[in-house]
C-alpha positions in Angstrom: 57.9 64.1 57.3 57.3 62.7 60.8 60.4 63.0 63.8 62.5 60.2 64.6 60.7 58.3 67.7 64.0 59.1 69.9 64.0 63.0 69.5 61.6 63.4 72.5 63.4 62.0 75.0 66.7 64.2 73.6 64.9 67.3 74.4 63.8 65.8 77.6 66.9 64.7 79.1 68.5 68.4 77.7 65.8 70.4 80.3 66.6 67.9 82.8 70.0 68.6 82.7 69.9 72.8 81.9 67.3 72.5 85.0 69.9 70.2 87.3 72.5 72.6 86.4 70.4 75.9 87.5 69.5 74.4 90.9 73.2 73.3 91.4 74.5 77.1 90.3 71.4 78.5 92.4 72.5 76.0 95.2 76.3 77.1 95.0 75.2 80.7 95.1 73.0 80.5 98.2 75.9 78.1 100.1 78.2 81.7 99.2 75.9 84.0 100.5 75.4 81.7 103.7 79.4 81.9 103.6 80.5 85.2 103.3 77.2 87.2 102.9 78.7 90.9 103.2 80.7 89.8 99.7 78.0 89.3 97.8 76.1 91.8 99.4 79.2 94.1 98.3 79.3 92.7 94.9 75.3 93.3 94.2 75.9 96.8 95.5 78.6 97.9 93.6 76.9 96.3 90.1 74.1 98.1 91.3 75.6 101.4 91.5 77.6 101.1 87.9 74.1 100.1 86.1 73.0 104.2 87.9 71.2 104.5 84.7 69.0 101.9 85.1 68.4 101.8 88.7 69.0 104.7 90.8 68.7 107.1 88.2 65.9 105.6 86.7 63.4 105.7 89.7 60.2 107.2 90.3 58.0 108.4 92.8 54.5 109.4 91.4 56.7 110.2 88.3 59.4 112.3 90.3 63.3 111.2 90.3 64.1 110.0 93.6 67.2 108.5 93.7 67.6 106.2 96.2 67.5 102.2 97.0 63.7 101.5 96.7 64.6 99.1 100.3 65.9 102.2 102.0 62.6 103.5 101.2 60.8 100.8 102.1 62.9 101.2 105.5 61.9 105.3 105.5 58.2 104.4 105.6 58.7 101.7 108.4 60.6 104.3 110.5 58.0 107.1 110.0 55.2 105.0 110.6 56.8 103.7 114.3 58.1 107.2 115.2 55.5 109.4 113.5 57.6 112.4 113.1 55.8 115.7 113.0 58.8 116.9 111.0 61.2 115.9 108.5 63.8 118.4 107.9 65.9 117.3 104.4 69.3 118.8 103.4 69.3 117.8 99.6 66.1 118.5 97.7 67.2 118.0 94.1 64.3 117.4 92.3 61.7 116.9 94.9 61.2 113.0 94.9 62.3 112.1 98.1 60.5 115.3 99.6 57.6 114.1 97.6 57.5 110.4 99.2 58.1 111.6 102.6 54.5 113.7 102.1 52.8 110.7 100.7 53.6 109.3 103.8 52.0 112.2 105.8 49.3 111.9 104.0 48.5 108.1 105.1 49.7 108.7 108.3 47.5 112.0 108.3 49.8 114.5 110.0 53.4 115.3 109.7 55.0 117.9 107.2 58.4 118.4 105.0 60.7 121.1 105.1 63.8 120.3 102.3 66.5 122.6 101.6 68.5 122.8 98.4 71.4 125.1 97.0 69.8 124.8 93.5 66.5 125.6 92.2 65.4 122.3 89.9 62.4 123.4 87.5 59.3 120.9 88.0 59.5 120.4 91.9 56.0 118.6 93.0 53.9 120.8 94.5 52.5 119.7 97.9 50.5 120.9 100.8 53.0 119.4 103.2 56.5 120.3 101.8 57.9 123.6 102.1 61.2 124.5 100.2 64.2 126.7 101.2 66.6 127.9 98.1 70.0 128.3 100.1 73.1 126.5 101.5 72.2 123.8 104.2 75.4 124.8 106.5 74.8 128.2 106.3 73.7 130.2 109.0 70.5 131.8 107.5 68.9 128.1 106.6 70.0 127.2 109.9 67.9 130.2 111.3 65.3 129.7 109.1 64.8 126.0 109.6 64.4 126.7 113.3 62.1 129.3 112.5 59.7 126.7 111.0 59.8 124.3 114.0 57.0 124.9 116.4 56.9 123.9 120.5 56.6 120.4 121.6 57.1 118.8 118.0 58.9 115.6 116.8 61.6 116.0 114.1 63.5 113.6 112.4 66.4 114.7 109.6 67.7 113.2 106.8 71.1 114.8 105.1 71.4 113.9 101.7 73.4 117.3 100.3 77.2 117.8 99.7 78.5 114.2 100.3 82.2 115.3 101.6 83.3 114.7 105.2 83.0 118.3 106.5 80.1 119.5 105.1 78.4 116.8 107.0 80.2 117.0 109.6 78.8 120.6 109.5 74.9 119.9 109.4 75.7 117.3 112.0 76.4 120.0 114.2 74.1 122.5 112.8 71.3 120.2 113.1 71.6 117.2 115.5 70.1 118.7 118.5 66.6 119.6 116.0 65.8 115.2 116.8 63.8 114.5 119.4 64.3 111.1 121.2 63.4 108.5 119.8 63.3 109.7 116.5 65.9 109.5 113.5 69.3 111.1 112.3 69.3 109.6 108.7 72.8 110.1 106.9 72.5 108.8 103.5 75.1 107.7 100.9 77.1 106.6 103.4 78.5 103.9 101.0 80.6 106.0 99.2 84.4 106.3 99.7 84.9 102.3 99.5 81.7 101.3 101.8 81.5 99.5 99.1 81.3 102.0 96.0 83.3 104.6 94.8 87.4 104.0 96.9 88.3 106.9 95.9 85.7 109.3 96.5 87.9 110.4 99.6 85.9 111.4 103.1 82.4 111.5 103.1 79.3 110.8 104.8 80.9 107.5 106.7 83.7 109.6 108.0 81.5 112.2 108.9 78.8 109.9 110.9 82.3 107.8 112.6 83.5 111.5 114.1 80.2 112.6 115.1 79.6 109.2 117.1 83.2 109.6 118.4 81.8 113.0 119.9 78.0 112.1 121.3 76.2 109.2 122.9 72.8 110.4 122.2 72.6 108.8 118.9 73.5 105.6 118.0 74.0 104.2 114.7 70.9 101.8 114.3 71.9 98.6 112.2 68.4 96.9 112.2 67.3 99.5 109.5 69.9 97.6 107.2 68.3 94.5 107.3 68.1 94.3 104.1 71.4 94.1 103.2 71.7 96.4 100.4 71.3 99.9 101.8 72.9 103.2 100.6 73.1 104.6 104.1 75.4 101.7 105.7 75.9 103.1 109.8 73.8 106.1 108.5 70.2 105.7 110.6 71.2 106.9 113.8 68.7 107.2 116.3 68.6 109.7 118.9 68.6 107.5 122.3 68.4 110.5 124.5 
């Protein structure tokens, strides 16, 4: 049985009006983010924290969990390539993914070398010529020695801390491993968004705290907020560069 002539043109005129409609809600979206662009920044970030199990948790570096924001990578590799690092020191191992992308980067960069210390042992770390793990407490004073140890005459280090996320205990590796950054290079604090900067209010003190007393106490770093340009970072006032 053939249509009716006329039910072209229904369908027609329905796209053009689902269509007018998208461009008017994508319109009204983009004049809110033009408006008040840290609320929707802070509305993304805290969706994307409660879907964890699809996005931070499910992420991969050459197969290895890595969780963090794949733009604070993005902003990891920019910052290694412009300071080439000899070193990166990491407190926080867990299962090796982060350590893992940091070598990767060594190896296109060819030089530079990991050292990553964790309290816990995870099964199934990568293996890699250029990371070296340390099975102990970061703020203790045998991985402090031991870290040192490692570090040889003359070469550039940057550190990332990315352990125990409460105030003190960064506060702690602030002090126990500051001075380790040559100028010029990097201080990176990471989930510096907890505690209500944006996610989780009542997380009480953490990294933020900790990085807002430690810049109350120095000037050689500052808190570099180009690295968030982005918008969506996990480390919020957590890339501090060493300015002398």
């Amino acid at each position: 049985m053939q249509r009716p002539a006329q039910s072209k043109p229904f369908w027609w005129i329905l796209a053009i009006l689902l269509a007018a409609g998208g461009f008017t809600a994508g319109g009204a979206f983009t004049a809110l983010w033009l408006s008040r662009p840290r609320e929707v920044t802070d509305a993304f970030h805290r969706l994307y924290h409660a879907n964890g199990a699809r996005t931070y948790n499910n992420t991969y570096w050459l197969g290895v969990p890595v969780q963090k924001c794949p733009l604070d990578l993005w902003v990891f590799q920019e910052i290694l390539f412009e300071t080439r690092p000899d070193v990166v020191v990491e407190m926080g191992t867990y299962k090796g993914g982060s350590a893992l992308f940091f070598a990767s980067m060594f190896d296109l960069l060819g030089r530079g070398r990991v050292i990553t210390v964790d309290i816990a042992d995870q099964p199934g770390k990568p293996q890699h010529a250029r990371i070296e793990y340390l099975l102990g407490s970061s703020i203790s004073p045998e991985i402090a020695r031991q870290v040192r140890e490692r570090l040889r005459p003359g070469e550039r280090v940057m550190v990332v801390l990315d352990s125990d996320h409460s105030r003190d205990h960064v506060l702690e590796e602030l002090r126990l491993y500051s001075d380790l950054v040559t100028p010029g290079n990097y201080l990176v604090v990471e989930d510096t968004h907890f505690n209500g900067h944006p996610i989780l209010p009542r997380h009480g003190p953490g990294p933020m705290e900790a990085v807002q007393e430690f810049l109350r106490r120095t000037d050689a770093f500052e808190a570099d907020r180009e690295r968030e340009k982005f918008g969506l970072t996990f480390n919020p006032n957590g890339y501090l560069k060493r300015v002398r």
